[in-house]
C-alpha positions in Angstrom: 160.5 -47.6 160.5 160.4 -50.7 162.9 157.7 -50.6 165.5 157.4 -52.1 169.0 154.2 -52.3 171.1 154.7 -52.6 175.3 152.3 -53.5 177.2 152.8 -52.4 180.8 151.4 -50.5 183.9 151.5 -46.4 183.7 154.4 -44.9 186.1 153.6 -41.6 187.2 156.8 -40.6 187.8 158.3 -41.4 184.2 161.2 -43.8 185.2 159.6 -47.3 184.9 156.8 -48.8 183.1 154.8 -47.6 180.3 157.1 -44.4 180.2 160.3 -46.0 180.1 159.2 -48.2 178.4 158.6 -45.8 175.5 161.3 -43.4 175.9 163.5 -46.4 175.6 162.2 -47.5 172.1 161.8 -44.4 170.9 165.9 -43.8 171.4 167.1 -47.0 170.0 165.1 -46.6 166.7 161.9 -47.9 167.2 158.0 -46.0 166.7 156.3 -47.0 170.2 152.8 -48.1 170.8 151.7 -49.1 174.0 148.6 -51.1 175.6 148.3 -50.1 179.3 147.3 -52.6 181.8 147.2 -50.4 184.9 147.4 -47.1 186.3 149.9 -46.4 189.0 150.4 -43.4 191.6 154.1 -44.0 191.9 157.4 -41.9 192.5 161.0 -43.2 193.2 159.8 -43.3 196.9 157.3 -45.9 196.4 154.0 -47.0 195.4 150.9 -45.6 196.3 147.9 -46.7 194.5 147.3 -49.7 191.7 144.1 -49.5 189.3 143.7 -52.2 186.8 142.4 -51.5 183.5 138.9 -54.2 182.7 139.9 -57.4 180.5 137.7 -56.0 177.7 139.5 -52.8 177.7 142.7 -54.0 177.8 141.7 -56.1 174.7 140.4 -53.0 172.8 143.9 -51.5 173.2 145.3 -54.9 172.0 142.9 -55.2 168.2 143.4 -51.2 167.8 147.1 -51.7 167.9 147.4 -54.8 165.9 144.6 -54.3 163.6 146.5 -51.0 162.5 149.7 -50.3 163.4 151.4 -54.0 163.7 154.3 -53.9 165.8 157.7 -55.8 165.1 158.6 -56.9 168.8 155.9 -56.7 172.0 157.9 -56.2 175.2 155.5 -57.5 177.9 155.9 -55.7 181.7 153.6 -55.6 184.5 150.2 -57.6 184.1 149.3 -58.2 188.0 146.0 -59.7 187.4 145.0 -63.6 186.2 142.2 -62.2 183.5 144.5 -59.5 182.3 146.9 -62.4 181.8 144.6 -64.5 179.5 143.8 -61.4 177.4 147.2 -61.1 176.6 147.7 -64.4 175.6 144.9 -64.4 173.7 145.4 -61.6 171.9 149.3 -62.5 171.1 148.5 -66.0 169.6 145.2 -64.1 167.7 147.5 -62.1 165.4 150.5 -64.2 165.8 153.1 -61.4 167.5 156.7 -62.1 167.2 159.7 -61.2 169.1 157.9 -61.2 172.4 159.7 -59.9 175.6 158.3 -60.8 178.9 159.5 -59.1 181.9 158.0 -60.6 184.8 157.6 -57.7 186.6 156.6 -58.7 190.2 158.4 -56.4 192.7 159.0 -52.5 191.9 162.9 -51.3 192.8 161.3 -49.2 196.1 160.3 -53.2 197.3 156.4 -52.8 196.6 154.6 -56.2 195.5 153.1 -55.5 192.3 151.5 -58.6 191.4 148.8 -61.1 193.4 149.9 -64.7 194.1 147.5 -66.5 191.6 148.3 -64.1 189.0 152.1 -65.6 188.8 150.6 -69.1 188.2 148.6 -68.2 185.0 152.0 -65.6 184.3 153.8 -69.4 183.8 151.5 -71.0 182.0 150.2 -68.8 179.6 152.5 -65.9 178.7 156.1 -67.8 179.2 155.3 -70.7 176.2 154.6 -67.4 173.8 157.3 -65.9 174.8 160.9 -65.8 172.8 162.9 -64.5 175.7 162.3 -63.7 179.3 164.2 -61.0 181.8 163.9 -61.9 185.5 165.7 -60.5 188.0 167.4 -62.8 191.1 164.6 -62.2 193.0 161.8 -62.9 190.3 163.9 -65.9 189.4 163.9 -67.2 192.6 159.8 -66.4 192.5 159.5 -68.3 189.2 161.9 -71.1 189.9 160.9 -71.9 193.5 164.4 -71.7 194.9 167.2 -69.3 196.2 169.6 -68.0 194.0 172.7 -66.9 195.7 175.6 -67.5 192.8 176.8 -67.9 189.4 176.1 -71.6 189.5 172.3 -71.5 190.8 171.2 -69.1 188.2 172.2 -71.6 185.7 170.0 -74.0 187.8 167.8 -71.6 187.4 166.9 -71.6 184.0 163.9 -73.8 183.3 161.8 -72.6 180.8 161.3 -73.4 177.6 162.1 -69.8 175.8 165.4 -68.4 176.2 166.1 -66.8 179.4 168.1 -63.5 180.9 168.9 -63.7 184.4 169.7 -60.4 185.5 172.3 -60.5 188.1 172.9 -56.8 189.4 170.8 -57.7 192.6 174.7 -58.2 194.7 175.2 -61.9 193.1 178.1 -60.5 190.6 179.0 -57.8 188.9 176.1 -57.1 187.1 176.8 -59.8 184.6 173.6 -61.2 183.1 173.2 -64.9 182.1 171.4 -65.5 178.9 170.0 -69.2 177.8 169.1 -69.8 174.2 169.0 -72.8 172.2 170.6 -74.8 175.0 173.3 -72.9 175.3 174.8 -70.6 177.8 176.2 -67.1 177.5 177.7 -64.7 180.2 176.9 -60.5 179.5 179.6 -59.2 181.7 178.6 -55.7 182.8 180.7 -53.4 185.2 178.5 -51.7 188.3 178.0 -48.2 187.7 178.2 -46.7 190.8 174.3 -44.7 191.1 171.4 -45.3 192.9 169.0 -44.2 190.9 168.3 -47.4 188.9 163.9 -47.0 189.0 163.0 -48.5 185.7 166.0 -50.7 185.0 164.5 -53.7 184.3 161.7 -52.1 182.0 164.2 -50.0 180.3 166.2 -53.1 179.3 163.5 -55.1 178.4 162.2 -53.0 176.0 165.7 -52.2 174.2 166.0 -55.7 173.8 162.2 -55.7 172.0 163.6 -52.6 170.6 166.6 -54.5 168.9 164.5 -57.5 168.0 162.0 -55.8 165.9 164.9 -53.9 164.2 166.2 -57.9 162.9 169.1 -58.4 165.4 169.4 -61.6 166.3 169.1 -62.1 170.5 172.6 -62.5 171.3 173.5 -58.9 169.8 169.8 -57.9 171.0 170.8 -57.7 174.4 174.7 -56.8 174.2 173.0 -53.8 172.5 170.3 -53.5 175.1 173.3 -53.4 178.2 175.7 -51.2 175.9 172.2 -48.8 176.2 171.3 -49.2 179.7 175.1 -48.4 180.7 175.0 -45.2 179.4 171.6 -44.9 180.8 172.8 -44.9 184.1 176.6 -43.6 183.1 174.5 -40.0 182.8 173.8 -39.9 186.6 170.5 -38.5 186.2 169.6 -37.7 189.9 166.0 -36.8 190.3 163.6 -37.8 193.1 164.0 -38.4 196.8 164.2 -42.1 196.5 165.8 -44.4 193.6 165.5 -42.0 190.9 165.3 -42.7 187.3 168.4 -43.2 184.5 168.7 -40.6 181.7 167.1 -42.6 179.0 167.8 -39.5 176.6 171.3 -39.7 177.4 172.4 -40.0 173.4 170.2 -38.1 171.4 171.4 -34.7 172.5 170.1 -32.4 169.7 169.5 -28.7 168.7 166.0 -29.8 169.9 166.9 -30.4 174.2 168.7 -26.9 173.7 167.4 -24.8 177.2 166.7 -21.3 177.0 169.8 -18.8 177.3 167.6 -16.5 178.9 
């Protein structure tokens, strides 16, 4: 079996983060480890409270995985402090990880800032060279990229890195078609708006089916076609928990003898 590492900030509430993360590999084929670089007291309303895991910690978490279990793809998520950041790095070029995802993960769907200023700088310079492919949003791009991006045309402008890129554009610039660049070449996802409002974890859920897809030897074209086909359905389910942006259904296709409820 293929196996994918995240390494990510805990969500309380299940939808984003660590726990989307892993329900997300675990249904498209993948065994799911996880290094955890914060706790979180979140729900779909908001967040609450952020605690940081310690550098040395966090790079325990990093040798026991690698030194045992080594994972196929590493699907990178929230890291909102500098010294975390150079762990990471450190850790990733120590045992050489491939297929490396990196979500830059800087605002959470409720609006809350999860990540400090300086922390963004060291994000650029240390994660995004070791990455293969990155997964902003419009507004992260816009963070990363130092400029607005209000159409098709500027995030193609956007698109500066040297890794390929997917700009995510369901944040009201189209019609949630994504823009991936590879190899210097550009490629439109065309995606169809699913009318729900629960879409906490969106960006962490499609993230880590692209990681998902990578370590399973797809190449990253059909990586993330396979990764939107996923989080369609994801959100297709209309899931509706919470009293703010709730999470997606990421169990939506493995309905088995095993979800059966109680006739009782």
């Amino acid at each position: 079996m293929r196996t994918a590492l995240t390494i990510a900030g805990s969500d309380s509430s299940g939808g984003a983060g660590i726990q989307a993360d892993i329900k997300t590999m675990i249904t498209n084929g993948v065994y799911a480890m996880s290094a955890i670089t914060a706790l979180t007291a979140q729900n779909t309303t908001g967040v609450q409270a952020i605690l940081n895991v310690t550098p040395e910690f966090l790079g325990q978490e990093l040798d026991s995985v690698f030194q045992d279990i080594y994972p196929d793809a590493v699907k990178i998520g929230m890291v909102s402090d500098k010294d975390l950041i150079h762990v990471i790095a450190e850790k990733l070029k120590q045992y050489k990880a491939e297929n490396i995802v990196v979500d830059p993960v800087m605002v959470a769907t409720s609006g809350a800032k999860l990540i400090s200023d300086d922390a963004v700088e060291i994000l650029k310079q240390e994660l995004f060279p070791l990455a293969d492919v990155l997964t902003p949003n419009i507004p992260e791009a816009e963070v990363l990229v130092e400029m607005s991006v209000t159409n098709a045309e500027e995030m193609i402008e956007s698109e500066t890195y040297h890794c390929a890129v997917l700009c995510k554009g369901g944040h009201s610039i189209n019609d949630a078609n994504d823009l991936l660049y590879y190899d210097g070449k550009y490629c439109w996802f065309e995606g169809k708006r699913i009318d729900n409002p629960n879409t906490h974890g969106t960006g962490c859920t499609l993230s880590s089916a692209i990681a998902s897809n990578l370590a399973k030897g797809y190449d990253l074209q059909t990586a993330v076609k396979r990764s939107k086909q996923y989080i369609s359905g994801a959100l297709a389910a209309m899931l509706d928990l919470g009293k703010g942006s709730g999470p997606m259904d990421h169990g939506f296709a493995i309905r088995n003898e095993y979800v059966k409820e109680s006739e009782k």
